[in-house]
Residue frames relative to the residue before (quaternion, step in Angstrom):
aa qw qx qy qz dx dy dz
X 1.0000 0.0000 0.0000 0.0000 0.00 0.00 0.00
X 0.2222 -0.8214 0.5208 0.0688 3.51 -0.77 0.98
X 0.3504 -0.7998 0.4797 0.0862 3.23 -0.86 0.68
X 0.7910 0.1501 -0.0893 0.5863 3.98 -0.92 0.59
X 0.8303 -0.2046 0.1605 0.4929 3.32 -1.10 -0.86
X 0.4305 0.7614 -0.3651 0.3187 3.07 1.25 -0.91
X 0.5010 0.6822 -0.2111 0.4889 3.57 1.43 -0.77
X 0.8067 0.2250 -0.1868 0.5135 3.41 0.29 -0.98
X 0.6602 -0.5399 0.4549 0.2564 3.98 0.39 0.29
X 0.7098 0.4041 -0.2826 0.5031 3.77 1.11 -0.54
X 0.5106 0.5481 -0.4914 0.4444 3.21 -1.63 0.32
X 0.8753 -0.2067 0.2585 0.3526 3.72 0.14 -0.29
X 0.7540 0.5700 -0.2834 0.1623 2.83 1.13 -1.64
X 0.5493 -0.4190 0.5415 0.4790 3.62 -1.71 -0.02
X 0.6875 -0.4351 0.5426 0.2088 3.42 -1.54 0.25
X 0.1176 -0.7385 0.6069 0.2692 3.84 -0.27 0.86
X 0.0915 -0.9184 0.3703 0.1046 3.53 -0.04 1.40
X 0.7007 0.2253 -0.2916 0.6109 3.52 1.18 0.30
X 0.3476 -0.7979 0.4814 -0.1038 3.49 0.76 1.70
X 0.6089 0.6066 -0.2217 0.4606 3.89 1.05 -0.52
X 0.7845 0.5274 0.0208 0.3257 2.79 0.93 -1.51
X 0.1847 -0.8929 0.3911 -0.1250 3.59 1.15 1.78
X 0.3698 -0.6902 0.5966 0.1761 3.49 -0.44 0.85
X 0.6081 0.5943 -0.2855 0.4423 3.65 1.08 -0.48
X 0.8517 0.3217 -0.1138 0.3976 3.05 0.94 -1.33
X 0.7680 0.3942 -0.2189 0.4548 3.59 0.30 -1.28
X 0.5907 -0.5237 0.4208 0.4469 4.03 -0.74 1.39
X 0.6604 0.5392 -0.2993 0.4284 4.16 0.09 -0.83
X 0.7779 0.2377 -0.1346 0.5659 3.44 0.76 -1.15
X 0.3789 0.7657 -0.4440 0.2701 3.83 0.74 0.73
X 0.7296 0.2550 -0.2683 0.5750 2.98 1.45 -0.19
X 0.6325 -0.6852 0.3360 0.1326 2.76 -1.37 1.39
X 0.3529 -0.7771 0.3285 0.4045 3.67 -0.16 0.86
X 0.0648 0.7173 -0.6680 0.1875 3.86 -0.95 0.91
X 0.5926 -0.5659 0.5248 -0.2305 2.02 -1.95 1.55
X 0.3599 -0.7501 0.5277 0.1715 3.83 -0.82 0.57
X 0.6089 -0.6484 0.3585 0.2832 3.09 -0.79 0.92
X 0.7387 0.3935 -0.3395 0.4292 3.68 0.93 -1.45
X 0.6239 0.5187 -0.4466 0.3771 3.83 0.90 -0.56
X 0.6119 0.6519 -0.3026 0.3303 3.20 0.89 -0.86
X 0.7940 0.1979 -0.3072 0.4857 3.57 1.00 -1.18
X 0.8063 0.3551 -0.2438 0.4055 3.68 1.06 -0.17
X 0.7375 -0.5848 0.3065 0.1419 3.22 -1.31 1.40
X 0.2984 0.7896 -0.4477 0.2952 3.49 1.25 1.46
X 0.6954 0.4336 -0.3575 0.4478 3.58 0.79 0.28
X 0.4754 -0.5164 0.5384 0.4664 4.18 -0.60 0.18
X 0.3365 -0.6069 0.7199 0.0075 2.80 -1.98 0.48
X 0.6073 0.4561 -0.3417 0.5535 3.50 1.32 -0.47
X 0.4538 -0.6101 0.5831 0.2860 3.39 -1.89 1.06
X 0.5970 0.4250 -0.4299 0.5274 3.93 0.74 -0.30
X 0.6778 -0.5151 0.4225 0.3109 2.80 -2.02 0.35
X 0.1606 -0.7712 0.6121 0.0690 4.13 -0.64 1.17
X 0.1188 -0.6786 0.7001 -0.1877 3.18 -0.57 1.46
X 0.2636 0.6907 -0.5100 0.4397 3.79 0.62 1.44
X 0.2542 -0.5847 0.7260 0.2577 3.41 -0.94 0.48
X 0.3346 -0.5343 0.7664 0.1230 3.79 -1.61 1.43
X 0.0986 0.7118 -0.6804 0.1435 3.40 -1.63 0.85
X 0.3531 0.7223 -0.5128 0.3010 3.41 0.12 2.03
X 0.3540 -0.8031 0.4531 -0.1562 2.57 -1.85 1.34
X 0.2361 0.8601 -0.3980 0.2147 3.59 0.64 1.00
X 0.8061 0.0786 -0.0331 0.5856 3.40 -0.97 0.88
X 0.7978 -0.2163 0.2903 0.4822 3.95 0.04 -0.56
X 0.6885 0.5506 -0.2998 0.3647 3.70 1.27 -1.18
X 0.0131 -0.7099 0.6860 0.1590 3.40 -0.36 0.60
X 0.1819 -0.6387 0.7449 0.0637 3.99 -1.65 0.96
X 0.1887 -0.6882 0.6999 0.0300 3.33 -1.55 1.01
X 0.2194 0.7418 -0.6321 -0.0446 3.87 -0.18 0.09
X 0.0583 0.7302 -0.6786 -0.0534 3.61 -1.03 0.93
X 0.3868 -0.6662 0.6166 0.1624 3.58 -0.63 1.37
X 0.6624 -0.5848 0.4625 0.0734 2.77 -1.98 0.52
X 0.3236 -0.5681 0.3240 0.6838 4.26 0.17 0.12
X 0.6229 0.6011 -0.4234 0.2674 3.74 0.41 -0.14
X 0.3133 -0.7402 0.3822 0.4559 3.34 2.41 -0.12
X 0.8849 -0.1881 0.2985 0.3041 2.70 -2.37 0.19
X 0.4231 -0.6307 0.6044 0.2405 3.30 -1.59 0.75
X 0.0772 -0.8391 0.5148 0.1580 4.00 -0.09 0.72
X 0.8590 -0.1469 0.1813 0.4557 3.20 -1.92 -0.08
X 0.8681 0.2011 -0.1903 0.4120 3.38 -0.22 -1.33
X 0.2209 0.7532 -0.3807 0.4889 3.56 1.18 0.62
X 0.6592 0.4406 -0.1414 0.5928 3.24 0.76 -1.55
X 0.6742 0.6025 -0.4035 0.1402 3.62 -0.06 0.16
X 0.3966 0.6097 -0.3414 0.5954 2.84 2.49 -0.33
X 0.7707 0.3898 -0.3154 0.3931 3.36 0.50 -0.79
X 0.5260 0.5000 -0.3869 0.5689 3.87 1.11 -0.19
X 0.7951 0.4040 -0.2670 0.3652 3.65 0.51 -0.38
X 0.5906 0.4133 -0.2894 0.6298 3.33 1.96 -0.16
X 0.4228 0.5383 -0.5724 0.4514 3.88 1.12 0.51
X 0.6451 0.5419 -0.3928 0.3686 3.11 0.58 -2.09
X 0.8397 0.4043 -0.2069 0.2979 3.95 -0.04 -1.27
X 0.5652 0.3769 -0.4099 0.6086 3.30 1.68 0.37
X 0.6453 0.4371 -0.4853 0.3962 3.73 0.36 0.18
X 0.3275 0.7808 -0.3264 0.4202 3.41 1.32 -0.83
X 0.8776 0.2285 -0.1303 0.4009 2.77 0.02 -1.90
X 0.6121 0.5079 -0.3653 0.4836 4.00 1.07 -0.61
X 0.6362 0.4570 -0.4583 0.4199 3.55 0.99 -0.30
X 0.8553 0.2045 -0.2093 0.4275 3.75 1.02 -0.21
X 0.6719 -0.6549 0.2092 0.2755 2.71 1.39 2.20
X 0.5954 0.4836 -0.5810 0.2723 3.56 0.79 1.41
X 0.5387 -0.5058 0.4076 0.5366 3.72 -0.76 0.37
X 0.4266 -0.5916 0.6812 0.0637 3.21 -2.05 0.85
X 0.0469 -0.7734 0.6206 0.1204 3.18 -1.32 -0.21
X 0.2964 -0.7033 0.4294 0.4828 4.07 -0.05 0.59
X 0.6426 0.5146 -0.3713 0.4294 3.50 0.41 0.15
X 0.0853 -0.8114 0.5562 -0.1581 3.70 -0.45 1.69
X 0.0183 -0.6553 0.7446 0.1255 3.74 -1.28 0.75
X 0.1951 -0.7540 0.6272 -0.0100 2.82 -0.99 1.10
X 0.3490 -0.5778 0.6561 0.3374 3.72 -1.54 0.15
X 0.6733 -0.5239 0.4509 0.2625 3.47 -1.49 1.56
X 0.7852 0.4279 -0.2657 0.3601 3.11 -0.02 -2.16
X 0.6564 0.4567 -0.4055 0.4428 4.21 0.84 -1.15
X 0.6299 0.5502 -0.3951 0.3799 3.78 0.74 -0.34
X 0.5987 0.5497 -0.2668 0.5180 3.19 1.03 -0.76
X 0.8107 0.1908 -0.2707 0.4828 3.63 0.18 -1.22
X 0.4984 0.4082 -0.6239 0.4424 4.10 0.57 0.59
X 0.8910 0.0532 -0.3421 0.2937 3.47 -0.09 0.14
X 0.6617 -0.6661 0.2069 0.2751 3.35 0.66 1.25
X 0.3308 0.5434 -0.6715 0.3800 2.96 0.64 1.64
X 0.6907 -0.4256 0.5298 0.2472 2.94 -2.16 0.41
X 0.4128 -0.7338 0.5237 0.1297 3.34 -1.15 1.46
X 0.4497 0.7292 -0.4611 0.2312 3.68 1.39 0.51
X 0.7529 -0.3841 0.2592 0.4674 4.04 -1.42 0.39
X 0.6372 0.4216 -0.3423 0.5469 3.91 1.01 -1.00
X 0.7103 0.2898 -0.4445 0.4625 3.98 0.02 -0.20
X 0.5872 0.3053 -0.6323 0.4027 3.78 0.12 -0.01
X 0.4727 0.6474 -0.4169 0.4285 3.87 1.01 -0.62
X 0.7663 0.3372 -0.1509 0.5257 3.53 0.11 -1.33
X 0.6154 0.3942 -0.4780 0.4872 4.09 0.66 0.28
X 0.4609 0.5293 -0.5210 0.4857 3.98 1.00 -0.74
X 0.8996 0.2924 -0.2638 0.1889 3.58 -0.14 -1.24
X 0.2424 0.7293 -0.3456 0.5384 3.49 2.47 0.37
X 0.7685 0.3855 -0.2337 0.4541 4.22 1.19 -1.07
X 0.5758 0.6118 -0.3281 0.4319 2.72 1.51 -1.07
X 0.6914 0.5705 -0.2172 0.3865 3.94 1.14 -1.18
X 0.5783 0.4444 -0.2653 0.6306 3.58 1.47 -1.48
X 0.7871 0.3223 -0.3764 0.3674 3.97 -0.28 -0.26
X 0.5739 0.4436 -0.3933 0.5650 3.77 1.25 0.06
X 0.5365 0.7294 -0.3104 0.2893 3.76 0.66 -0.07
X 0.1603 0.9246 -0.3442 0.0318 3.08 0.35 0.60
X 0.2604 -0.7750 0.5758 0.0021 3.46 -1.20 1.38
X 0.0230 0.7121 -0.6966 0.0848 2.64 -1.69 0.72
X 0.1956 0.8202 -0.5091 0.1727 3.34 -0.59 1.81
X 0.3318 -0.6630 0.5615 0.3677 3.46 -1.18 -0.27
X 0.0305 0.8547 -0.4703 0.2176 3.56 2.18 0.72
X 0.1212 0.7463 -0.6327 -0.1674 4.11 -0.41 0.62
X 0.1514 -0.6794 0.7178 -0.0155 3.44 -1.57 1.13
X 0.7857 0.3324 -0.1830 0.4886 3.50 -1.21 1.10
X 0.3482 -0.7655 0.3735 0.3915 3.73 1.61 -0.77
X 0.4120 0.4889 -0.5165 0.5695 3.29 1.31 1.24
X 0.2321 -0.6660 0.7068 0.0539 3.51 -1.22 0.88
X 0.2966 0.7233 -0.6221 0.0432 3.82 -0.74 0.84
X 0.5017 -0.5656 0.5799 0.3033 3.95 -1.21 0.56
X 0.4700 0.6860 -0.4760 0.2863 3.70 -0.83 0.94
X 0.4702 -0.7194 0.4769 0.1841 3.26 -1.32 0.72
X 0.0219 -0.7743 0.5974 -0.2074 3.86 -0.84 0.83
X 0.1743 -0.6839 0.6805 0.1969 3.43 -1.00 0.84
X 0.6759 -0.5263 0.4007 0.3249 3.36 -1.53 0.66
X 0.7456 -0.1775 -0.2320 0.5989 3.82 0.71 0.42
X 0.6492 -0.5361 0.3753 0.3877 4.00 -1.46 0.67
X 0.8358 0.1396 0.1583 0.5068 3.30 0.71 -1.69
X 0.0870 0.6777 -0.7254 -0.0834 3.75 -1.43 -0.05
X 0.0332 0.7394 -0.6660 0.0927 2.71 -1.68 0.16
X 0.0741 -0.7388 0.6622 -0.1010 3.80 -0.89 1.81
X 0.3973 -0.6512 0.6461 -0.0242 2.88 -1.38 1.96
X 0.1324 -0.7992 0.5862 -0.0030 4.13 -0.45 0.64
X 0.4873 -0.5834 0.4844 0.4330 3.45 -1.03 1.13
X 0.7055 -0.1482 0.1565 0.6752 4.25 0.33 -0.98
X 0.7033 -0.5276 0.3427 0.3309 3.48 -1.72 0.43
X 0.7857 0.0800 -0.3214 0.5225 2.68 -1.25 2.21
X 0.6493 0.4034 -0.5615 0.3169 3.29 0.47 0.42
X 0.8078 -0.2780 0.2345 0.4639 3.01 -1.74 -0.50
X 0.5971 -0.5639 0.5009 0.2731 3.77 -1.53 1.00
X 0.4126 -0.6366 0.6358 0.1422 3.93 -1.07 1.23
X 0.8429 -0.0943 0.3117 0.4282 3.06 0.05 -1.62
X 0.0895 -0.8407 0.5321 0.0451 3.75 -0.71 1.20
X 0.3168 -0.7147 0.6126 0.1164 3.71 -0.50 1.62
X 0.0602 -0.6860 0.7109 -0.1430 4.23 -0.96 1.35
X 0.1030 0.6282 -0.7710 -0.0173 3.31 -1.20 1.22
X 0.3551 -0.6563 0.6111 0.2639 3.45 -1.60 1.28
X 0.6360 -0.3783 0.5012 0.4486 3.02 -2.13 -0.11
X 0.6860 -0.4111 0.5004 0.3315 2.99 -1.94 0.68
X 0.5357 0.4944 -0.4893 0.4787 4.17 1.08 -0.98
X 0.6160 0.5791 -0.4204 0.3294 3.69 -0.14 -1.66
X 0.8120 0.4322 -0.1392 0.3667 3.02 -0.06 -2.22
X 0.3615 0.6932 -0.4009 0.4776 3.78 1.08 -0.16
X 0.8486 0.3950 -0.0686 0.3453 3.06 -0.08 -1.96
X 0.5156 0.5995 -0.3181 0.5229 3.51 1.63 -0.71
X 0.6890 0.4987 -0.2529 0.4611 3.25 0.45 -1.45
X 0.7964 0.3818 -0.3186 0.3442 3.66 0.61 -0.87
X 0.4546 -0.7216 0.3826 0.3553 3.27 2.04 -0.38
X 0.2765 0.7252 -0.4148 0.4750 3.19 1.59 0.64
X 0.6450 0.6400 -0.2232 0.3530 3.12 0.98 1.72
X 0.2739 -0.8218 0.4576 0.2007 3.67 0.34 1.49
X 0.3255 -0.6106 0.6100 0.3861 3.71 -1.45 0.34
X 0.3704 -0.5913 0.6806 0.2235 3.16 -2.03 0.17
X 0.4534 -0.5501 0.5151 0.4758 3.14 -1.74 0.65
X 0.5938 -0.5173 0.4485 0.4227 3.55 -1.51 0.10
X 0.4764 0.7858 -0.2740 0.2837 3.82 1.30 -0.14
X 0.4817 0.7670 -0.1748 0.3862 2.35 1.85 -1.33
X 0.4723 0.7678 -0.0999 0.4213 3.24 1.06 -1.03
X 0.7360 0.4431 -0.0646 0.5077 3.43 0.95 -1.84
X 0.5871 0.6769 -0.3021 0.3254 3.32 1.25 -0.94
X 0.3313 -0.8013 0.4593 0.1928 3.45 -0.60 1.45
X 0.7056 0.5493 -0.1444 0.4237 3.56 0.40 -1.18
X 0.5445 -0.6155 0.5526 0.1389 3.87 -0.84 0.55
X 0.7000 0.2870 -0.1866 0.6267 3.43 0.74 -0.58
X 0.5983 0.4806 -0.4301 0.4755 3.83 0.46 -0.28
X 0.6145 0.4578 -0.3947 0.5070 3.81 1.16 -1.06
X 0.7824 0.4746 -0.2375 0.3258 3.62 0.61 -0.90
X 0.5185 0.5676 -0.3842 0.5112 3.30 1.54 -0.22
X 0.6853 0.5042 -0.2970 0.4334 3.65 0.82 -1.01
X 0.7185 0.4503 -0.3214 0.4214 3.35 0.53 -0.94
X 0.5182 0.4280 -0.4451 0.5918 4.05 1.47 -0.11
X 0.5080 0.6750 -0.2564 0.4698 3.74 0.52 -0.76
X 0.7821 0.3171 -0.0079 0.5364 3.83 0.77 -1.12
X 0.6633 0.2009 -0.3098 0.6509 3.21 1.33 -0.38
X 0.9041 0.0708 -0.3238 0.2697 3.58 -0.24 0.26
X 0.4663 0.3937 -0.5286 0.5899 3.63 1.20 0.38
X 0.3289 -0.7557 0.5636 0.0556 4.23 0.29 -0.06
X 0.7135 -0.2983 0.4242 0.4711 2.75 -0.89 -1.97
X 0.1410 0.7466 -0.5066 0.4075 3.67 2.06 0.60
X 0.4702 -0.6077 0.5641 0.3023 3.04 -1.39 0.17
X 0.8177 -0.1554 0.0442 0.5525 3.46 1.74 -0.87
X 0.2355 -0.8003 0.5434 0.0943 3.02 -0.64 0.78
X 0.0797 -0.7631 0.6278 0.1311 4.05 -0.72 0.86
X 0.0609 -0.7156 0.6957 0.0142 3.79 -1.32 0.69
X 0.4940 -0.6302 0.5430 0.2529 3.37 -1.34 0.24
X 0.6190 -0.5684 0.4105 0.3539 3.51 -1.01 1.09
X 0.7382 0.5162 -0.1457 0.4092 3.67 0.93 -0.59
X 0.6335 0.4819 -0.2090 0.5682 3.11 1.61 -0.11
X 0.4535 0.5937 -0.3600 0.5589 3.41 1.73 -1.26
X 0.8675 0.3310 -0.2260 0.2945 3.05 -0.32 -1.46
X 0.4336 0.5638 -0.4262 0.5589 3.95 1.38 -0.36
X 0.8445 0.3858 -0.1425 0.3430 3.81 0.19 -1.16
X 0.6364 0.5088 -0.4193 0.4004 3.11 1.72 0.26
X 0.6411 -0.3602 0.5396 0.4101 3.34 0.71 -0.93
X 0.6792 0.5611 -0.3311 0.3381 3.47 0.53 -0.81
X 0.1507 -0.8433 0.5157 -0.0154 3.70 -0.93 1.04
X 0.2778 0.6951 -0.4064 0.5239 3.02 1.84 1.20
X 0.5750 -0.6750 0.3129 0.3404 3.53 -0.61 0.73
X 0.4457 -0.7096 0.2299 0.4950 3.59 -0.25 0.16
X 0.3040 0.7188 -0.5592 0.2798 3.70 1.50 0.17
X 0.8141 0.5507 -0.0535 0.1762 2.91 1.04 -1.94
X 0.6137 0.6245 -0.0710 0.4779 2.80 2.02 -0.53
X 0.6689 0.4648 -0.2630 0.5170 2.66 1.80 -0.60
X 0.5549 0.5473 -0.3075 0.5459 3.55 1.43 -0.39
X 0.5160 0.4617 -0.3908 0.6065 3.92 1.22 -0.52
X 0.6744 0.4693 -0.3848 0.4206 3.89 0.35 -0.53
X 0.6645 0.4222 -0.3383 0.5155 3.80 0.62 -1.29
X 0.4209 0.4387 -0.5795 0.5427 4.37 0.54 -0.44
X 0.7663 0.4325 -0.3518 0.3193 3.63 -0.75 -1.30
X 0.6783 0.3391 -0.3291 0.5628 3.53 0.61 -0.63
X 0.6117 0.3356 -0.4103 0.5873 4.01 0.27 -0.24
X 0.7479 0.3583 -0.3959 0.3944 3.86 -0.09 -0.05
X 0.1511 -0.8958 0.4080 0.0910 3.37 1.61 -0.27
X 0.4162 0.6909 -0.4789 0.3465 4.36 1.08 0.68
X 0.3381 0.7035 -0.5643 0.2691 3.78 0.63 0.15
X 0.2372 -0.7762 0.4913 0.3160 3.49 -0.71 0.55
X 0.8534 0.2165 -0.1769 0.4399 3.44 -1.18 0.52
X 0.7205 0.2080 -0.1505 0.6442 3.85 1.15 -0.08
X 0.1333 -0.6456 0.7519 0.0077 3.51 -1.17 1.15
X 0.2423 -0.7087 0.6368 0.1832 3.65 -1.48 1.22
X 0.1790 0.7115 -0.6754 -0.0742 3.10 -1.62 -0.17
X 0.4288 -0.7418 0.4613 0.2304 3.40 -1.40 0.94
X 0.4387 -0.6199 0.6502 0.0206 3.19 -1.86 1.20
X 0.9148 -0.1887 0.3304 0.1353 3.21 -1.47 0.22
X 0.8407 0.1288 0.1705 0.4976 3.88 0.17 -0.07
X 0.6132 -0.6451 0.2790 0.3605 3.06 1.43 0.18
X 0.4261 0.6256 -0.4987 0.4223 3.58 1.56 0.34
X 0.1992 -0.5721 0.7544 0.2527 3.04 -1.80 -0.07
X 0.3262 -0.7217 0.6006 0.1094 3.67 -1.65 1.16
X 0.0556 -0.7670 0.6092 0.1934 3.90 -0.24 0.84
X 0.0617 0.7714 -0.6266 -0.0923 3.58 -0.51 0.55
X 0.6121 -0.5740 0.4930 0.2299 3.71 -1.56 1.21
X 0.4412 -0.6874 0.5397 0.2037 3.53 -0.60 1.13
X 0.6325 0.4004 -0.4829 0.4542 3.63 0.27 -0.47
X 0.8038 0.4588 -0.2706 0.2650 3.57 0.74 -0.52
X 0.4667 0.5315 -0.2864 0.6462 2.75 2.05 0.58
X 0.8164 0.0170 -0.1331 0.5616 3.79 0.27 -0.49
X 0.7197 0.2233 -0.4543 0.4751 3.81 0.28 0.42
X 0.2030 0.6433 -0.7360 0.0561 3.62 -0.26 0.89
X 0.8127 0.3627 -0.3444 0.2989 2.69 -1.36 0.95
X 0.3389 0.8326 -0.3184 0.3008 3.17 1.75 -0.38
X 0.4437 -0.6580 0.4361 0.4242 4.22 -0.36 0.80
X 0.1109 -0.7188 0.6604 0.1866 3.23 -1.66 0.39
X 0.5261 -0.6190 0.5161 0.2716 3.62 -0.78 0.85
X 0.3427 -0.7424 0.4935 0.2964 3.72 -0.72 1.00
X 0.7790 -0.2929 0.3429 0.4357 3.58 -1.40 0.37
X 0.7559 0.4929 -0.1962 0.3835 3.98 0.69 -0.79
X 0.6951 0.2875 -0.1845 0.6326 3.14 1.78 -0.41
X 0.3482 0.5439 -0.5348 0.5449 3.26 1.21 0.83
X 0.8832 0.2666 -0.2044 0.3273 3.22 0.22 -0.93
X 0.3332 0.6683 -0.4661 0.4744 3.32 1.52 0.52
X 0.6973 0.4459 -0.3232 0.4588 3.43 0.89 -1.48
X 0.4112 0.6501 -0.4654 0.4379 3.62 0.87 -0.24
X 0.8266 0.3753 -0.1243 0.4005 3.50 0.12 -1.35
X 0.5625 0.5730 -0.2932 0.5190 3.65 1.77 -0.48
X 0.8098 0.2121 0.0686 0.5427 3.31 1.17 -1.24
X 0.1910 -0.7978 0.5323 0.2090 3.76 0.80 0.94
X 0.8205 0.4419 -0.0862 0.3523 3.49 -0.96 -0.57
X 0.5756 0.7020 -0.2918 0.3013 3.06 1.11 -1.16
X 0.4637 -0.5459 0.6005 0.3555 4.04 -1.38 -0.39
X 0.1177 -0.8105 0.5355 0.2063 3.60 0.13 0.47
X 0.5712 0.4985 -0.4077 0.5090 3.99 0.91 -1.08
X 0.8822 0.3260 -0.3245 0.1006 3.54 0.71 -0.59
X 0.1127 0.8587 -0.2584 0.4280 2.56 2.61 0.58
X 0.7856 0.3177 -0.1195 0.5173 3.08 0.25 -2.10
X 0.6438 0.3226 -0.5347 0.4422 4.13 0.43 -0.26
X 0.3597 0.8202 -0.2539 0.3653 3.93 0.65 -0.37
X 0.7979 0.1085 -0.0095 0.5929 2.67 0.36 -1.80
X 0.4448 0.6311 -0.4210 0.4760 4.21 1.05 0.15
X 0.6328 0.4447 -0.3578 0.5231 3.57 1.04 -1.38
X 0.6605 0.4768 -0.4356 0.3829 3.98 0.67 -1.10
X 0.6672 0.4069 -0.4105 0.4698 3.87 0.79 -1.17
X 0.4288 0.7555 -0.3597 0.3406 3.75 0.39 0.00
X 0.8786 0.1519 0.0153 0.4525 2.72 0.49 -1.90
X 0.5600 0.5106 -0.3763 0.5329 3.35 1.78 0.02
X 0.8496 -0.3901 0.1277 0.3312 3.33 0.55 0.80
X 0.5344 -0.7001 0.4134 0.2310 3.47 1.25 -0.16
X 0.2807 0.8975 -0.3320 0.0740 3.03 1.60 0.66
X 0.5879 -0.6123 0.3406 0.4042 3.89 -0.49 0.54
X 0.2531 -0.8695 0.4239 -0.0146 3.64 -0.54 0.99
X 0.1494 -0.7596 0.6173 0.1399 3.76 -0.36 0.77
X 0.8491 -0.0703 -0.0434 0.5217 3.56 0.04 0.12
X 0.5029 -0.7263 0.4087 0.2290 3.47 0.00 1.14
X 0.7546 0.5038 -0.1367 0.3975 3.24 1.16 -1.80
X 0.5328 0.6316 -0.3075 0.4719 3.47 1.57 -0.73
X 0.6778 0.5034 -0.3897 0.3679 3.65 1.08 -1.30
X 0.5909 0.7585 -0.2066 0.1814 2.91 1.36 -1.50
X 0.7187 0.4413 -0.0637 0.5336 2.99 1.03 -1.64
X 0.6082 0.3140 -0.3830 0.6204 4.19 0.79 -0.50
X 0.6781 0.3481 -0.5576 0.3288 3.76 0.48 0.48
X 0.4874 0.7195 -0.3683 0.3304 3.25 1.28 -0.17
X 0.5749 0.5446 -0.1577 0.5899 3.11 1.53 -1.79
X 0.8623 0.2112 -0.4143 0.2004 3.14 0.15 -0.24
X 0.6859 -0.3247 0.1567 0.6321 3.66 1.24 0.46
X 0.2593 -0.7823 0.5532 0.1210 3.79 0.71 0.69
X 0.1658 -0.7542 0.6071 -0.1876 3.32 0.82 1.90
């Protein structure tokens, strides 16, 4: 379910190119795509489409972040999607009480179509060189995950490995062990979902605006930051003229999912949560039919079920409801389309 413009495909967006494919529905796409908390609020991935072969050096509140990239450079934004797509499939699995391991084999092609990339010879190409970037990466923080704080160095996964039908073809099956940091943070659940839009998002900074957006406007109705902080807390190594002029596009293009910016006073920018702009009032399932949907849908996100399925009663007209929870749940049953 899409949200704002994000809905209509214009503005920027990528193509939702395997449009079938329902995080809701198909065993692979049950877990909801999410996202760790420490990457999310700190500035550990590039932002640049070339290769960034920079030493990162940041410092907030207490956290100090080292990232020193490989000569193959920095692991970037859309990098991160192997690793958003190997959270989703370890929460998944702790949400329906099987054991995990930080080590995952995954199937190429299901990585690819959860985060809307194209299932073509150059993107299994262009994902080899996505492992090749996250295992040369290297950190060093005093980053705590899990509610342990330790000082220490760690690339952003230990290991890969790509299994090929015969030499040079096309990749079967790709074996990923996370760091011990990552896998921490999983385990504590020190994790926010993403819309599945996210995905669609062309631009580096649009991925990086949302994912600050999601971790601290949330479920707020709004959340206000200073242009100088934004831009400290993204990552970005554009001047702040420029950044600020990369912000005002984003508000005129208006395709973030779930958060629409706009500027305030003093140089802030205000991210305010679209449902909390056009679906007030919208039903919320009580705590008891949450956990029904639990039992309908093992594994599943249920909070993101019930905002889902609000955006669907929304846009299907606002229909009139005798028991909110009742709709809820026979949409659930019926394939939380």
């Amino acid at each position: 379910m899409t949200t704002g413009s994000a809905a209509s495909g214009a503005g920027g967006l990528l193509p939702d190119r395997h449009p079938t494919a329902d995080f809701f529905v198909a065993d692979v796409f049950d877990a909801s795509p999410k996202d760790d908390l420490g990457s999310m609020e700190h500035p550990i991935f590039s932002l640049s489409t070339r290769p960034d072969r920079r030493v990162l050096s940041y410092d907030h509140n207490g956290t100090t972040i080292e990232v020193t990239p490989s000569v193959k450079g920095r692991a970037t934004i859309h990098d991160k999607d192997v690793l958003i797509y190997c959270i989703s499939q370890l929460m998944a699995g702790l949400n329906s009480g099987r054991a995990v391991s930080r080590t995952l084999k995954l199937r190429a092609h299901d990585l690819l179509v959860a985060t809307n990339r194209d299932t073509s010879g150059d993107a299994y190409a262009r994902l080899k060189e996505a492992f090749e970037r996250l295992a040369g990466t290297r950190i060093t923080t005093n980053l705590a995950t899990g509610g342990l704080e330790t000082t220490r160095g760690f690339g952003l996964i230990e290991a890969w490995e790509i299994v090929r039908k015969s030499r040079g073809g096309r990749m079967i099956s790709v074996t990923v062990t996370l760091s011990d940091w990552l896998f921490r943070a999983v385990l504590a659940k020190s994790v926010l979902t993403l819309s599945r839009d996210y995905f669609r998002l062309r631009k580096p900074l649009e991925r990086r605006i949302y994912e600050l957006a999601r971790k601290h406007c949330g479920r707020q109705a709004a959340w206000k930051v200073s242009v100088a902080t934004l831009h400290k807390k993204s990552g970005s190594t554009a001047p702040v003229r420029v950044f600020r002029a990369a912000l005002r596009k984003m508000i005129a293009e208006d395709h973030l999912p779930e958060y629409r910016l706009t500027e305030a006073p003093g140089d802030v920018i205000e991210i305010l949560r679209r449902q909390a702009v056009s679906r007030a009032g919208a039903p919320r399932p009580s705590e008891a039919a949450l956990e029904a949907a639990k039992a309908l849908r093992p594994g599943a996100d249920v909070h993101a079920l019930a905002a889902t399925w609000a955006a669907w009663w929304d846009e299907t007209g606002r229909k009139r409801l005798g028991s909110a929870d009742a709709a809820f749940l026979g949409w659930v049953k019926a394939g939380a389309r």
